[in-house]
N, C-alpha and C positions, 0 to 999 in steps of 0.2 A: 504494500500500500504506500501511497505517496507520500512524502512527510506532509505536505499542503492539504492534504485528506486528513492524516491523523492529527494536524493540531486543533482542527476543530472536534474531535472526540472526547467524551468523559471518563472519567475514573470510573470503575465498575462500580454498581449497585453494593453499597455498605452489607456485612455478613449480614442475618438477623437474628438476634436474637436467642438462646438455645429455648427451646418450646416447653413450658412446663404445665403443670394444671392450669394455674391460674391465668395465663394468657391464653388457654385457651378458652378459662371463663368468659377472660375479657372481650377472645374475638367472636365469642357467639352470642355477647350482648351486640357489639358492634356489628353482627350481621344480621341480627331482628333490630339495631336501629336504622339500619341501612335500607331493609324493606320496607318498614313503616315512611319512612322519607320517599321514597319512590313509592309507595302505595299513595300519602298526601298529595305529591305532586300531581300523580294520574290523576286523581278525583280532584282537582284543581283543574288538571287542563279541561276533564270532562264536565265541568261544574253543569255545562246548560242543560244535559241530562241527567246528573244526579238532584238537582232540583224536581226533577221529576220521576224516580228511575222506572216506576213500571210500565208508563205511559211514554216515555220518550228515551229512542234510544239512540247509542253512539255511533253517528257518522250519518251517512245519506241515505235514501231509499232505495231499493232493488235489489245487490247483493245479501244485505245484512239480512233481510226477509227469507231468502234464501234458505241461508246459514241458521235462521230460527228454527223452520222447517227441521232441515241436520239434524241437530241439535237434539232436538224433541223424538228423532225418530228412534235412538240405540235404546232406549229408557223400554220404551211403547213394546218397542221389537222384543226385547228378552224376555218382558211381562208376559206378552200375550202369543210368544211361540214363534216368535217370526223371524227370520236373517236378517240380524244385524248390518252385514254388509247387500245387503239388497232389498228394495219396496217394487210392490207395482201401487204404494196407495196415490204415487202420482205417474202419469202417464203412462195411467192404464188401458191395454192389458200386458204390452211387452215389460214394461218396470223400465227401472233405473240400476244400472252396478253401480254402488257409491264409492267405490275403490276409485273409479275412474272423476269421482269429485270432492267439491272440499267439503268432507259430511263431518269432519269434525268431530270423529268417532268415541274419540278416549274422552276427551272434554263433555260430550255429551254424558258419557257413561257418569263421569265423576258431579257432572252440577245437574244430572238429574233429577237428586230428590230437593237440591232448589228451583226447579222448573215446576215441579210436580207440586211445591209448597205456596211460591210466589209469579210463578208466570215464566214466560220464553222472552221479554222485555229484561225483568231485572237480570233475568239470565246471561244475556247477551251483554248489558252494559258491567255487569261483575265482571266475565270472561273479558272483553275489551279492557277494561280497565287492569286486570291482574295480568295480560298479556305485555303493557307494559311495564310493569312494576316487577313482574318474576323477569323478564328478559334485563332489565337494570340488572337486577340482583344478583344474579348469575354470574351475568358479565362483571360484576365487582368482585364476584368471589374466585372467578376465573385470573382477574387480572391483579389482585392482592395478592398469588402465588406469584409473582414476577415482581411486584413494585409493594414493599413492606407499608408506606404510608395509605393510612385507611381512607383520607380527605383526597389525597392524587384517585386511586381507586374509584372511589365513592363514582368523583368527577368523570371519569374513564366509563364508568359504568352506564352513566346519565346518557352519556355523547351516544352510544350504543340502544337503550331502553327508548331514547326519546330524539334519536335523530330523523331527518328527513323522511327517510325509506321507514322507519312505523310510525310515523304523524299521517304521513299519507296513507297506508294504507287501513289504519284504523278508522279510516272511513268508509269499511265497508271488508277487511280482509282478517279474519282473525288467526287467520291457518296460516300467513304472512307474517302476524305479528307477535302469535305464538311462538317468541324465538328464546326461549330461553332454554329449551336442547342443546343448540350447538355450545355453547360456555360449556355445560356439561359433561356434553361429549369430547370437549376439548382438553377439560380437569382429568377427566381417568384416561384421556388418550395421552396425555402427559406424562401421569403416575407408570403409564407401563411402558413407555419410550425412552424418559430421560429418570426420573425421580428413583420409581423403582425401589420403597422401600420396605414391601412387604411380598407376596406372594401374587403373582401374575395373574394366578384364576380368579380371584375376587375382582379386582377391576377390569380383568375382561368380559368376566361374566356381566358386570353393571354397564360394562361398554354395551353387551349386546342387548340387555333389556330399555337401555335407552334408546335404541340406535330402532326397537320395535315400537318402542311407545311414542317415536318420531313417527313413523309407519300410520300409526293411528290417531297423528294428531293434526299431519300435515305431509304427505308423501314426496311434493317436492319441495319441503325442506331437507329431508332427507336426502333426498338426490343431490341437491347441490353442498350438502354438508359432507357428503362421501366425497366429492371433487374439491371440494376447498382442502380437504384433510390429506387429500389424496397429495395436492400439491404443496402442501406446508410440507407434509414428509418428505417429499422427492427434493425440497430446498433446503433441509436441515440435513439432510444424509450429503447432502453435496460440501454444504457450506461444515459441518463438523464430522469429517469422515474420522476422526481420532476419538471422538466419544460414543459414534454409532456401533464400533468393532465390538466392543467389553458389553456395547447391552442388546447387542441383536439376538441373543437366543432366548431372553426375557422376553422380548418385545413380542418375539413369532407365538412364545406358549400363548402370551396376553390375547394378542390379536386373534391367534386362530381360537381361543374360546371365546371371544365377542364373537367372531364368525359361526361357531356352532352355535350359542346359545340365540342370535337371531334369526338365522336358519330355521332354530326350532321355532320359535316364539311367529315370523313371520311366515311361513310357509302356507299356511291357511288363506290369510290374505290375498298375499299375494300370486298365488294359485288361482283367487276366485277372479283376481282382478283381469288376469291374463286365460282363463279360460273358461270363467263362469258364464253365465246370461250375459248379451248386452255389454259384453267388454267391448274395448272401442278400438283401431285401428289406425296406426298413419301417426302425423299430425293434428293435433285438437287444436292448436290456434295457428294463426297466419305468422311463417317466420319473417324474421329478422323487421317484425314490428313493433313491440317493446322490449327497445334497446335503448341503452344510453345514449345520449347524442353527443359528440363531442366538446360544446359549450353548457351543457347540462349542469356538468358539474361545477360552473361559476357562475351561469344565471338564474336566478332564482324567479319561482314559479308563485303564484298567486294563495298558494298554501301558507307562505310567509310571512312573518306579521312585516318585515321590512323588505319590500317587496314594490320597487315603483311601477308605476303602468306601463310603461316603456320595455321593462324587461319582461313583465309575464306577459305582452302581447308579443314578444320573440317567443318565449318557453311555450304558450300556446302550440307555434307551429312544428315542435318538436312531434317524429314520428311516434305514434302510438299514445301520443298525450292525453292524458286524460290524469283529473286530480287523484284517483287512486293509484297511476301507473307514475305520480311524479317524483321521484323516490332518491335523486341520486345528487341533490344539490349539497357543495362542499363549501363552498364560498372562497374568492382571491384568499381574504385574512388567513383561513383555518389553513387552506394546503399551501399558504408561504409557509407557518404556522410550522406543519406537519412535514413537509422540505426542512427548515430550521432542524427541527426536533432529528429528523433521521442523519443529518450531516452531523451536528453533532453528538451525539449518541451513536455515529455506528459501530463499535466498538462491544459495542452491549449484543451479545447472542438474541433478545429477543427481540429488539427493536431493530436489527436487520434481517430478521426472519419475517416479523411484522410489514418491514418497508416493502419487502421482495413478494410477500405476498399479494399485499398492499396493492401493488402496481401490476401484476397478475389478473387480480379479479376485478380491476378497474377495466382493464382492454377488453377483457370475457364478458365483460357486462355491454360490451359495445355490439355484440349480436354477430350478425356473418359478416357483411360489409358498413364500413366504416359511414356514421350521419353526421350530415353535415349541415348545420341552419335548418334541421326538418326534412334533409333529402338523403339518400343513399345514394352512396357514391358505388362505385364498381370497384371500389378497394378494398379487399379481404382485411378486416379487420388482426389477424396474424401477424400482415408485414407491421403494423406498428412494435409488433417482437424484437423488429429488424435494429432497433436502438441497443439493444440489451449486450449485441457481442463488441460492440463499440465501447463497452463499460467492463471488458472480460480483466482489466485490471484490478477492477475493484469489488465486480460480482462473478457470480458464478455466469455470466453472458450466455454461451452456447448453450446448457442447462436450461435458462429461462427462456430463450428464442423456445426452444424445442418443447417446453411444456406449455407457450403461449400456443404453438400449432398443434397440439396433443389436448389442449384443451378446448381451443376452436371447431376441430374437426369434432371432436365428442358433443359439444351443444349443438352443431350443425347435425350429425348423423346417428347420433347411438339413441336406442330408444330409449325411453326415461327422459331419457338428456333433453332430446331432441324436442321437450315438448314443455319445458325451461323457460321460462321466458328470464331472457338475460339480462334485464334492466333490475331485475330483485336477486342477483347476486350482491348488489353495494351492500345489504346486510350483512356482507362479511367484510367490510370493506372500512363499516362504523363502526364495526369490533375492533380492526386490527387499530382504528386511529384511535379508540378511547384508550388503548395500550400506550401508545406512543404521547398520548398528552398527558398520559398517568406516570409515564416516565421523566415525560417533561416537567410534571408539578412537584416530584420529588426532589429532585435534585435540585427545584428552587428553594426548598429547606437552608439551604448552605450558601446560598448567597448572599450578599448583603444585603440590608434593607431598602433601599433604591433601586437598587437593581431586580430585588423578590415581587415589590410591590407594582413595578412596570412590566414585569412577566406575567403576574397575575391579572392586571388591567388587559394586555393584550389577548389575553387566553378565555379572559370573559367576554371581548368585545367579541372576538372570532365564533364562540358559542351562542353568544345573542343573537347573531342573524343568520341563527337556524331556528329560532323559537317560530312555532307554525300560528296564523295568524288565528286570534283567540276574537269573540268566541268560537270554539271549535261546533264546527257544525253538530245538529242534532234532530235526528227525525221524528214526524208524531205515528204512532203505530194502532190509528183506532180500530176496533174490531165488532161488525156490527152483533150487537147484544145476543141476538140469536143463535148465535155458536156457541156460546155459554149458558146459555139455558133450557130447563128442561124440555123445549118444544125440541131441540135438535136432537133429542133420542127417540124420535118418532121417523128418524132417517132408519133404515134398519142396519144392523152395525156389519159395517165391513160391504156395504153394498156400493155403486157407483152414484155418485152425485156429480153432476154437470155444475161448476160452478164459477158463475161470469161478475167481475172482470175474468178472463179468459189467462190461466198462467202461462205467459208464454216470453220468449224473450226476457227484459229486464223485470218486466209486472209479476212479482210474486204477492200479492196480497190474498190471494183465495189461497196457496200453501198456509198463509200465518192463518185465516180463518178454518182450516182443516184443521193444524196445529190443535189450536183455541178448542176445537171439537170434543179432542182428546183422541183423534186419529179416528172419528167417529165411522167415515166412509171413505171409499178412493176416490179418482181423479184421472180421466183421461187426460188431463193434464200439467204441467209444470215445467218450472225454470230448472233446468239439469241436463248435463250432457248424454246423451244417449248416439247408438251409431246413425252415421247417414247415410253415406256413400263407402263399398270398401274399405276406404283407406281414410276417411275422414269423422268427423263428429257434429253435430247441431247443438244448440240450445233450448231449441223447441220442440215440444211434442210432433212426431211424424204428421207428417205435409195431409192437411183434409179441409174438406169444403166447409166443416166445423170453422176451424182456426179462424179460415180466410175469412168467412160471415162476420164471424164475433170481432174480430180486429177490423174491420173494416164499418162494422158499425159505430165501434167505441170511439174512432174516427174520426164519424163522421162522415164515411166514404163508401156506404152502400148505396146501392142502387136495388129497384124493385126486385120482391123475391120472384123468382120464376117458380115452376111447376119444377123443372129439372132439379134447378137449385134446392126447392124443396125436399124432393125425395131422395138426395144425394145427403142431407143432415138427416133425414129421419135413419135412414139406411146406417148411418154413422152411431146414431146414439144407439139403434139397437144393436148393433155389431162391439159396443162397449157396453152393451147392459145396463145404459144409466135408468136410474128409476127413480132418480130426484134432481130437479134442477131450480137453482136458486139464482137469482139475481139481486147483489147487494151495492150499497151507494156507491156510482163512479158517476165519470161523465161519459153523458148520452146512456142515461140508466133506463130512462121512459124510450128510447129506442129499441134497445136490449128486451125491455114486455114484451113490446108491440110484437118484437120478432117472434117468442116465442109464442106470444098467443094466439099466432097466426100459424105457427109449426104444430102447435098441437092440439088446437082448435076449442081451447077454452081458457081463462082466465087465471093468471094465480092469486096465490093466498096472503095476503099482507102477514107476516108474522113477525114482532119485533118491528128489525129495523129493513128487512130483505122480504123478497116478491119469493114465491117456494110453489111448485108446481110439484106435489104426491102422486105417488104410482102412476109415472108415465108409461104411455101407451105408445111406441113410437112405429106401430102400424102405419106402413105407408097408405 
């Protein structure tokens, strides 16, 4: 290394400590008061719907409605006899494989009997809310085995729980925001690579029961957690080949019983996903559409509270944008910031492991070709690798080229991978930098006071203008009366109800009022991926003159029913067996009667707050 390289490097990290009872009393106060801190702050950003929490929940409408659905369903299913991982009670009669979506399995399993107690509302705003408060926490307790100050950590942790990429998607993504696995899985992937101080089965066995209950809580987290890990390991065996030698036959027992113990744990799953009912095929979304765009990560997007007009009507025209997908903003401050920090600090085994990753899953997040102002260029995002062997003095360069195209090709082709969207990698991205600013708040301990206190100023400014702009949105979730009351056990249980608004695309509101039922009846239809084309997937329940009618009256965009058109729904509802059809508050409600009272040739029933047509007759 260069001397002009190493005189900006630091003295290593101070020993710490020898470990006795009492600190470790002290650090499992410090780590329930480090949750309770990240628990306040959640329910502070969330305030607008803890103000309300069973009636108004966190983040925007259509996904979350979804994810309620989910939710509600593992509880229902185990009760009353049914697969967990598969329903037909919506888009009946083929079903749903919910492996192939975000059902939010284990989470359901565990806040069921608060759904069951208080509703699928406060449900969802408790899970949103703990999703960022356990991912802080984790992440603090991840990154306090590297950096002994508990207030650097703390800070490191925050950057991670409550950066960009989960402000955004807690507006509607819990299975995104759900991230406090990988910390986890990063603690005993630790213990059995480098630390190594007890016996190898133990934490590889907790490797593999997390590495399952990722499986069940969010599956492509897990996929990209397997690639991240993948490549932190290929850059530490390079970068320490004299400490790898002495622990590689630890490392193989560890690993390979993570490897069996999720093998066992997941094989069910993932069995059903890949040959049960209604698995899916190909690619599920349109590639190399959310990606990073190259200015992403220094303009900031309208999610921010400091955020001029100017720059989010640029960030608008980024590929794939949308406020849930806006995930990946760093700001100029933070990556001079986090530049500073790795120059001087390279010297430190983990903040060059950090920086190297760092700069890995930055390019990987950039999709197959390189965007540029909102367009794709015809440049494989790979050749930006092509910097790294230019730096072969100071990193491992040809190493890194070769795992930027080893990693490229895999989100472009291998399945799992391939179905990634690479813009929600920077979740590993705010880990590796709340490391590197937890290094950096350390070491300001020893400096003098003018110099500590202008380190701390800039380190607050560079974190302020990620603060997401407050109030943080919050939806109202009403459900009309009659789904909770006794008139709706006059449905017969487990039978087909037709119920409009029509679930289709982003409109899940008739899921949350089935939900509300208590799973009373099915659903030809709902918001969930199901197959379309061999090689592809839809949103919407399979293509019918149903759909077409009802979305196009909701509308506003029918035109007079024909004869043909008639007999092509009736044909429809008895081919799904419906035997109850309800029409509850939307717009173009009184269109939505008219339709049916004309399809089935009598009037319905005002119950509550919705129109309810009993023992239909769908004789053409």
């Amino acid at each position: 290394m260069s001397t002009a390289f190493t005189k900006v490097t630091a003295k290593s990290s101070p020993t710490p400590p020898p470990v006795t009872r009492a600190t470790n009393r002290r650090g499992a106060w410090w780590a329930v008061a480090a949750l309770f801190v990240y628990s306040c702050l959640a329910m502070g950003m969330f305030w607008t719907s803890w103000a309300d929490p069973t009636k108004r929940s966190i983040g925007l409408a259509g996904d979350p409605q979804q994810i309620m659905w989910f939710l509600s369903w593992p509880i229902f299913a185990v009760t009353h006899g049914h697969n967990p991982l598969f329903t037909n009670y919506i888009d009946y009669p083929g079903g749903v494989n919910l492996m192939w979506n975000t059902a939010a399995l284990l989470p359901g399993v565990v806040l069921g009997p608060l759904t069951h107690l208080a509703g699928f509302v406060l449900t969802w705003n408790v899970l949103m809310t703990a999703a960022i408060a356990l991912s802080s926490w984790t992440a603090y307790l991840l990154i306090l085995r590297f950096v002994p100050n508990r207030l650097a950590a703390g800070v490191g942790g925050a950057l991670y729980g409550f950066s960009p990429y989960m402000t955004a998607h807690s507006l509607g993504h819990p299975h995104a925001t759900l991230a406090f696995m990988p910390p986890v899985i990063l603690l005993l992937l630790d213990e059995i690579v480098r630390v190594q101080r007890r016996s190898a089965l133990l934490p590889g066995a907790l490797l593999g029961v997390a590495g399952a209950a990722q499986l069940l809580i969010g599956e492509e987290m897990l996929a990209t957690a397997a690639l991240f890990v993948a490549l932190l390991l290929c850059i530490a065996m390079a970068q320490f080949p004299d400490q790898v030698r002495p622990r590689l036959g630890h490392a193989v027992r560890g690993l390979a019983c993570a490897a069996g113990v999720f093998c066992v744990l997941a094989a069910a799953p993932i069995g059903f996903q890949f040959l049960g009912p209604q698995h899916l095929r190909g690619v599920v979304h349109e590639p190399n559409l959310y990606v990073t765009d190259i200015w992403s990560f220094i303009v900031p997007t309208k999610l921010l509270m400091f955020a001029p007009a100017s720059t989010t009507a640029f960030s608008d025209l980024f590929s794939g944008s949308n406020a849930v997908e806006s995930n990946s903003y760093v700001g100029v401050l933070l990556g001079l910031l986090l530049a500073f920090v790795v120059l001087r600090y390279w010297r430190l085994p983990e903040v060059r492991l950090a920086a190297l990753g760092a700069a890995l899953i930055a390019i990987l997040s950039m999709g197959v070709t390189i965007h540029l102002d909102g367009r794709a260029t015809f440049m494989p995002v790979f050749a930006l690798g092509l910097v790294f062997p230019l730096l072969q003095r100071y990193l491992p360069g040809r190493l890194m080229l070769f795992l930027t195209f080893l990693g490229w090709l895999a989100l472009a082709k291998l399945p799992v991978l391939s179905n990634i969207l690479p813009s929600r990698l920077t979740v590993y991205f705010y880990l590796l930098a709340g490391l590197l600013i937890a290094v950096w708040l350390n070491d300001l301990r020893t400096w003098q006071t003018g110099a500590r206190w202008t380190g701390w100023l800039v380190t607050a400014a560079s974190l302020v203008l990620l603060v997401p702009a407050l109030p943080y949105p919050s939806s109202p979730n009403a459900v009309p009366a009659f789904f909770s009351s006794p008139a709706v056990s006059q449905i017969p249980p487990g039978s087909v109800a037709l119920v409009i608004p029509y679930s289709a695309a982003a409109d899940s509101r008739a899921m949350v009022w089935q939900a509300e039922s208590g799973m009373r009846f099915r659903m030809p239809e709902g918001y969930a991926f199901i197959p379309d084309t061999p090689a592809g997937a839809r949103l919407s329940p399979p293509p019918s003159a149903t759909q077409d009618e009802l979305i196009a009256v909701a509308a506003g965009l029918a035109g007079p029913l024909t004869d043909d058109r008639r007999r092509q729904i009736l044909s429809e509802l008895k081919s799904w067996k419906v035997q109850t059809v309800i029409v509850g508050p939307m717009v173009n409600e009184q269109a939505e009667v008219d339709l049916f009272t004309a399809l089935l040739g009598r009037a319905p029933e005002m119950v509550d707050d919705v129109y309810v047509w009993w023992g239909v007759n769908t004789a053409p």
